[in-house]
C-alpha positions as CSV (number, residue, x, y, z in Angstrom):
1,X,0.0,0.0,0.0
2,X,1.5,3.4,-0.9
3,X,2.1,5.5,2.0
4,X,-0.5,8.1,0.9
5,X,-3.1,5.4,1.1
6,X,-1.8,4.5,4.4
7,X,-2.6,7.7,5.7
8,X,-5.8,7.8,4.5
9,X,-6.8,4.0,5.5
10,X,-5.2,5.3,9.5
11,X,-7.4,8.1,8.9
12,X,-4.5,10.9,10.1
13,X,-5.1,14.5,10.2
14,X,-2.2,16.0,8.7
15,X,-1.7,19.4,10.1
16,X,-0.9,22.3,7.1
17,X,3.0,22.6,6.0
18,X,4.7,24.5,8.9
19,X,6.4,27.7,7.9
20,X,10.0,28.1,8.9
21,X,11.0,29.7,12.4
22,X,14.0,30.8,11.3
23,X,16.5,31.6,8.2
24,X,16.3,27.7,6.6
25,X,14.6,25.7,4.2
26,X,12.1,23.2,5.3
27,X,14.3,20.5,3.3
28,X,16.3,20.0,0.9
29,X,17.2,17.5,-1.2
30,X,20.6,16.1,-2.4
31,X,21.1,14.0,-5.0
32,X,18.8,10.7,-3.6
33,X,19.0,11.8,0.5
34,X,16.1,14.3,1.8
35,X,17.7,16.0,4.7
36,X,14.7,17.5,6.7
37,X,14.3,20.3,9.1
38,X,13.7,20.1,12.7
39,X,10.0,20.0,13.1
40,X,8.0,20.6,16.3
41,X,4.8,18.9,17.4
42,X,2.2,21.1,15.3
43,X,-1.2,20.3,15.6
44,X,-3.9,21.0,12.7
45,X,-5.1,23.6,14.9
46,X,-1.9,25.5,14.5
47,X,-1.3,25.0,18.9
48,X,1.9,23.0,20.1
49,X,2.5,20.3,22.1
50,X,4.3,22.4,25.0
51,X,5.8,21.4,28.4
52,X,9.3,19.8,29.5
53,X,8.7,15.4,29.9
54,X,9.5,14.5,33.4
55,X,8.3,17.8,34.9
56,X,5.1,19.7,33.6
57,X,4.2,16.5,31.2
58,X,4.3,12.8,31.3
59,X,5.3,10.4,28.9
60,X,2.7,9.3,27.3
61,X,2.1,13.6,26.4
62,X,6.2,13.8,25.0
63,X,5.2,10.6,23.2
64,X,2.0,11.8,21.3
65,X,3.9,14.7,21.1
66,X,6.8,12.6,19.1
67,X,4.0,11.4,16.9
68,X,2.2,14.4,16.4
69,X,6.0,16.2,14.6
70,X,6.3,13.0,12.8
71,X,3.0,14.1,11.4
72,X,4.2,17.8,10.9
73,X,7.2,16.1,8.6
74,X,4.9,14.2,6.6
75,X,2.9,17.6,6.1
76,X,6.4,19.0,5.1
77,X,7.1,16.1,2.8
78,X,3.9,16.1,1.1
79,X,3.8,19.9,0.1
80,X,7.6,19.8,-0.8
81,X,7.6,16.3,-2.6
82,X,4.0,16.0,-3.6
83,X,3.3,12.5,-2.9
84,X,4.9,10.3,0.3
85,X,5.2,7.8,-2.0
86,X,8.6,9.5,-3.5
87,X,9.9,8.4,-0.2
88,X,11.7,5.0,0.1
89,X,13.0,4.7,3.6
90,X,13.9,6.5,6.9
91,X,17.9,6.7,7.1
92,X,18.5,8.7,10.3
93,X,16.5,10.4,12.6
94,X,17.4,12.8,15.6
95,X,14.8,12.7,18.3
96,X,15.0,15.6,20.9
97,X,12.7,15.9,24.2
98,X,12.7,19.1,26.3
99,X,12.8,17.2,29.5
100,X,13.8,17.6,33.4
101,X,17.4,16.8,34.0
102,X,16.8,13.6,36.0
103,X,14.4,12.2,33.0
104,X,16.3,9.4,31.4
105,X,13.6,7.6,28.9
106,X,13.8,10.2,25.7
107,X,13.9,7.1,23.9
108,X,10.4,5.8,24.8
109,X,9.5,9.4,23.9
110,X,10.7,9.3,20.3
111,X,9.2,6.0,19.9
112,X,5.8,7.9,18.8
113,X,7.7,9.5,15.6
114,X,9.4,6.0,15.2
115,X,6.1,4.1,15.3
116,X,4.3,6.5,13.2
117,X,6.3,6.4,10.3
118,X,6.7,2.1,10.4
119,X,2.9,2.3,10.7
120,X,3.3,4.8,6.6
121,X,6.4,3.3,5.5
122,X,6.2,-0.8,7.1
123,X,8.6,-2.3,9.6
124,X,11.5,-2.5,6.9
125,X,11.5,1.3,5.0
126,X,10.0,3.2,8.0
127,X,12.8,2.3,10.7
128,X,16.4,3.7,10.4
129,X,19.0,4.2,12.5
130,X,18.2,6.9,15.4
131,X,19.4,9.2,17.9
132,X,16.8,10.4,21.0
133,X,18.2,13.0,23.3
134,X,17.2,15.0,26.6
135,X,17.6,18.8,26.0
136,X,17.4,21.8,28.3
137,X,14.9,24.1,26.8
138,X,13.3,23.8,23.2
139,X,11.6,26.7,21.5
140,X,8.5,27.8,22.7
141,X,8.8,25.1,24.9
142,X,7.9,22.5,23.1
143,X,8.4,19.2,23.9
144,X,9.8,17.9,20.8
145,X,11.5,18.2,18.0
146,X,13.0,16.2,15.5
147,X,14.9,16.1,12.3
148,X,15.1,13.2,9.7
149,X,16.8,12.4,6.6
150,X,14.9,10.1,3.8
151,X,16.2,8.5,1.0
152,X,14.1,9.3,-2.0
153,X,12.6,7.1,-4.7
154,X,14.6,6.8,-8.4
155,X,12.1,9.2,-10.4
């Protein structure tokens, strides 16, 4: 099933494309490899996911959070690439959780992105090699962001 048929048959809200915070592009692509921005946990209502894990949250809130900026990313994808199905796999991933100093499970955290995008891209294409890290402060507080790089399909 092609990943934009996935999304449908899960029937996900996508939220819109988020702008960029900053002086960056969104993605860019090189060659096969689509190196994507850090995303936060945009909802379609245009609010965050805020609050640091392990202090004003819990986990189970950092990890819808996860999957709700793996959900901003496909946004991204989709309005820079036009279909999800020009994606082949997930290469690397960098997880980040705003999170108290004595929190220690940012992986379980990241697991929300992680699971989300085996659910769009199967066990084998949507699982690549990742990093999930504790961070002092995130912008706007929110509690996560995370970057990604994709291989693309041969066009």
């Amino acid at each position: 099933m092609s990943a934009d048929a996935k999304i449908q048959e899960l029937g996900l809200e996508l939220p819109p494309a988020p702008k960029p915070g900053g002086v960056y592009k969104p993605l860019v692509i090189s060659g096969n490899m689509c190196y994507v921005s850090g995303h936060g946990p945009l909802r379609p209502d245009g609010t965050m996911f805020t609050g640091r894990v392990g202090a004003d949250v819990d986990l189970e809130y950092g990890y819808q959070s996860a999957r709700q900026t793996g959900l901003a990313i496909l946004a991204t994808l989709k309005a820079n690439l036009g279909s999800l199905d020009r994606i082949n796999k997930v290469v690397k991933t960098l997880g980040m959780v705003n999170c108290s100093p004595d929190f220690g499970e940012q992986p379980k955290v990241i697991n929300g992105y992680s699971d989300l995008m085996a659910e769009i891209f199967g066990p084998d294409n949507g699982v690549g090699a990742r990093s999930a890290v504790g961070m002092g402060a995130l912008p706007g507080n929110i509690t996560t962001e995370i970057e990604v790089i994709f291989e693309l399909n041969d066009e």
